[in-house]
C-alpha positions as CSV (number, residue, x, y, z in Angstrom):
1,X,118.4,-26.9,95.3
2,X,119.6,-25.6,91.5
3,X,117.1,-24.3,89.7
4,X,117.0,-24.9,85.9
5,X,118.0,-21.6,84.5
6,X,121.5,-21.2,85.8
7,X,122.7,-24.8,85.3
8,X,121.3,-24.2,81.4
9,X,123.4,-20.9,82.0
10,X,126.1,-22.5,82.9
11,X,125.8,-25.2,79.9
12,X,125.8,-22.8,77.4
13,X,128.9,-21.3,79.0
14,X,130.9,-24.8,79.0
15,X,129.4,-25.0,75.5
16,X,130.6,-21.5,73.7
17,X,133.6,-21.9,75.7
18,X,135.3,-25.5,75.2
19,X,137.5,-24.3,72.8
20,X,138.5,-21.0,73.6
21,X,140.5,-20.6,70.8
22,X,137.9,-21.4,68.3
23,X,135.0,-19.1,69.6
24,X,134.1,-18.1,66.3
25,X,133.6,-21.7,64.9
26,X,131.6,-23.2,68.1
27,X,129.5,-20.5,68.5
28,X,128.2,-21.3,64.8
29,X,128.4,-25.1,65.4
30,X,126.0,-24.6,68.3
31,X,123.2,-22.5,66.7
32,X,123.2,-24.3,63.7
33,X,122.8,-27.7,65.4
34,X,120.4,-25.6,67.3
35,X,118.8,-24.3,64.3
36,X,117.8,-27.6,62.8
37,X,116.4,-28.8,65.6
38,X,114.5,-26.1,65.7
39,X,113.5,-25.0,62.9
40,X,111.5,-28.7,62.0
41,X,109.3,-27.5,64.8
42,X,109.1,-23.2,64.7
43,X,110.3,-22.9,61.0
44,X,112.4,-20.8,59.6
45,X,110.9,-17.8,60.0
46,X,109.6,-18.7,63.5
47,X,113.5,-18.9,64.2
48,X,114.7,-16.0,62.5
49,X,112.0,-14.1,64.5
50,X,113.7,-15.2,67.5
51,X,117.5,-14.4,66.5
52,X,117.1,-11.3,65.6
53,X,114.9,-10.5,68.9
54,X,117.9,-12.1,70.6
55,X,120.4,-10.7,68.5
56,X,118.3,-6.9,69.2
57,X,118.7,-7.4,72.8
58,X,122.1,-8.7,73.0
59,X,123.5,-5.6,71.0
60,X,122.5,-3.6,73.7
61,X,125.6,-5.0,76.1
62,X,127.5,-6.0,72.7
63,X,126.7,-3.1,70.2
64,X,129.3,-4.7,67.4
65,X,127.0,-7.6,67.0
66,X,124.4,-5.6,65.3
67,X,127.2,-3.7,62.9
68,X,126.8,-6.8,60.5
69,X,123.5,-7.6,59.0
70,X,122.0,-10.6,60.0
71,X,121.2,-13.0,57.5
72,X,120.0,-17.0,57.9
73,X,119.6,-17.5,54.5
74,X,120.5,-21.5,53.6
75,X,123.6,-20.0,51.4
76,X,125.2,-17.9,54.3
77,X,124.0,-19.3,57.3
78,X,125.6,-17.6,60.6
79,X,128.5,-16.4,58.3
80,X,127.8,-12.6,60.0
81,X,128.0,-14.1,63.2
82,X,131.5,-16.0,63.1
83,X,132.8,-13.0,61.0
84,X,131.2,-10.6,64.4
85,X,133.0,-12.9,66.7
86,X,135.8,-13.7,65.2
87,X,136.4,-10.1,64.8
88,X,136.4,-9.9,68.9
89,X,138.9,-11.1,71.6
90,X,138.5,-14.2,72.3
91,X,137.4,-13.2,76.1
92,X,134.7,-10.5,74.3
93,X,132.8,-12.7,72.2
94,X,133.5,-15.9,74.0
95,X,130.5,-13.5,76.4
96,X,129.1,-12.1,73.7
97,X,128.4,-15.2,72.1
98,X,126.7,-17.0,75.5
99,X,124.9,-13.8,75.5
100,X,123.4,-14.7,72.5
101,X,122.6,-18.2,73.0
102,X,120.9,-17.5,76.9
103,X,118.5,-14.8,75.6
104,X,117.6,-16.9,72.4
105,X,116.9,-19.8,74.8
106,X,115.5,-17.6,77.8
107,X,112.5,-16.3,75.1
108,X,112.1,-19.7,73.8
109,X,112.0,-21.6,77.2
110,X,109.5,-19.0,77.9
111,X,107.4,-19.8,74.9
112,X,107.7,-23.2,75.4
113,X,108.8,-24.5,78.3
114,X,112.0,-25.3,80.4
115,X,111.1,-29.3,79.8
116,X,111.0,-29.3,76.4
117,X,113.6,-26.3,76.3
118,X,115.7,-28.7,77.4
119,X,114.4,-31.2,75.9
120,X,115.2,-29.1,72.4
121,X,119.6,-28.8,73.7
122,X,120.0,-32.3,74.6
123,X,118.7,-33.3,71.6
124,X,120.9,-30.5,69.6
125,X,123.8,-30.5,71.4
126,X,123.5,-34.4,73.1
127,X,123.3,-35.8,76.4
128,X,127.4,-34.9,77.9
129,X,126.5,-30.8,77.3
130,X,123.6,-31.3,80.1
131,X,124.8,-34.0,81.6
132,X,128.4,-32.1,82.3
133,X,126.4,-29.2,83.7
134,X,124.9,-31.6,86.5
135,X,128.2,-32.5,87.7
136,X,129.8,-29.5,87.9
137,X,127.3,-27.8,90.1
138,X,126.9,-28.1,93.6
């Protein structure tokens, strides 16, 4: 039996990585769909909390995310982030980027819950991201 974690794992993966040329641009679609979802419930600050804890602990295995500043304001959005990854081979922050996303969604399971964790994606990133996943694994 699967447990949760590792098929969310392995969604994110599929996610970041559909479009391997394009890193930089998913990895932004993704949190901001992410972001919206979220940030009705957490608010903004609540969520910027959480990315930069994420973004904090990620750095430590991908030290060039950190070289930009971070900033979620409404006018930039993850402008630092796609100009971070898009900086990076594709292979680098095509990881660097599910890094990201599975310690900003580890915490916030945590906090929350798997259920509504998951709950929180499939509403973000709709039903054929999880349902993919499923599939795929054993």
């Amino acid at each position: 039996m699967t447990t949760i974690g590792p098929q969310r794992d392995q969604m994110i993966r599929n996610a970041v990585m559909r479009r391997p040329e394009a890193i930089a641009d998913v990895s932004v679609d993704l949190w901001e769909k992410l972001a919206c979802g979220l940030i009705s419930i957490i608010g903004e600050g609540g969520f910027q909390s959480l990315y930069k804890r994420s973004l904090h602990l990620t750095s430590a295995t991908f030290p060039w995310m950190e070289s930009h500043p971070s900033s979620l304001q409404k006018d930039t959005g993850f402008a630092d982030l796609k100009i971070c990854l898009a900086e990076q081979d594709p292979t680098v922050a095509g990881e660097a980027s599910t890094a990201l996303l599975i310690t900003f969604i580890d915490i916030l399971a945590l906090l929350i819950g798997e259920l509504l964790m998951s709950s929180i994606l499939r509403l973000a990133w709709g039903d054929d991201a999880l349902d993919t996943v499923v599939k795929e694994l054993p």
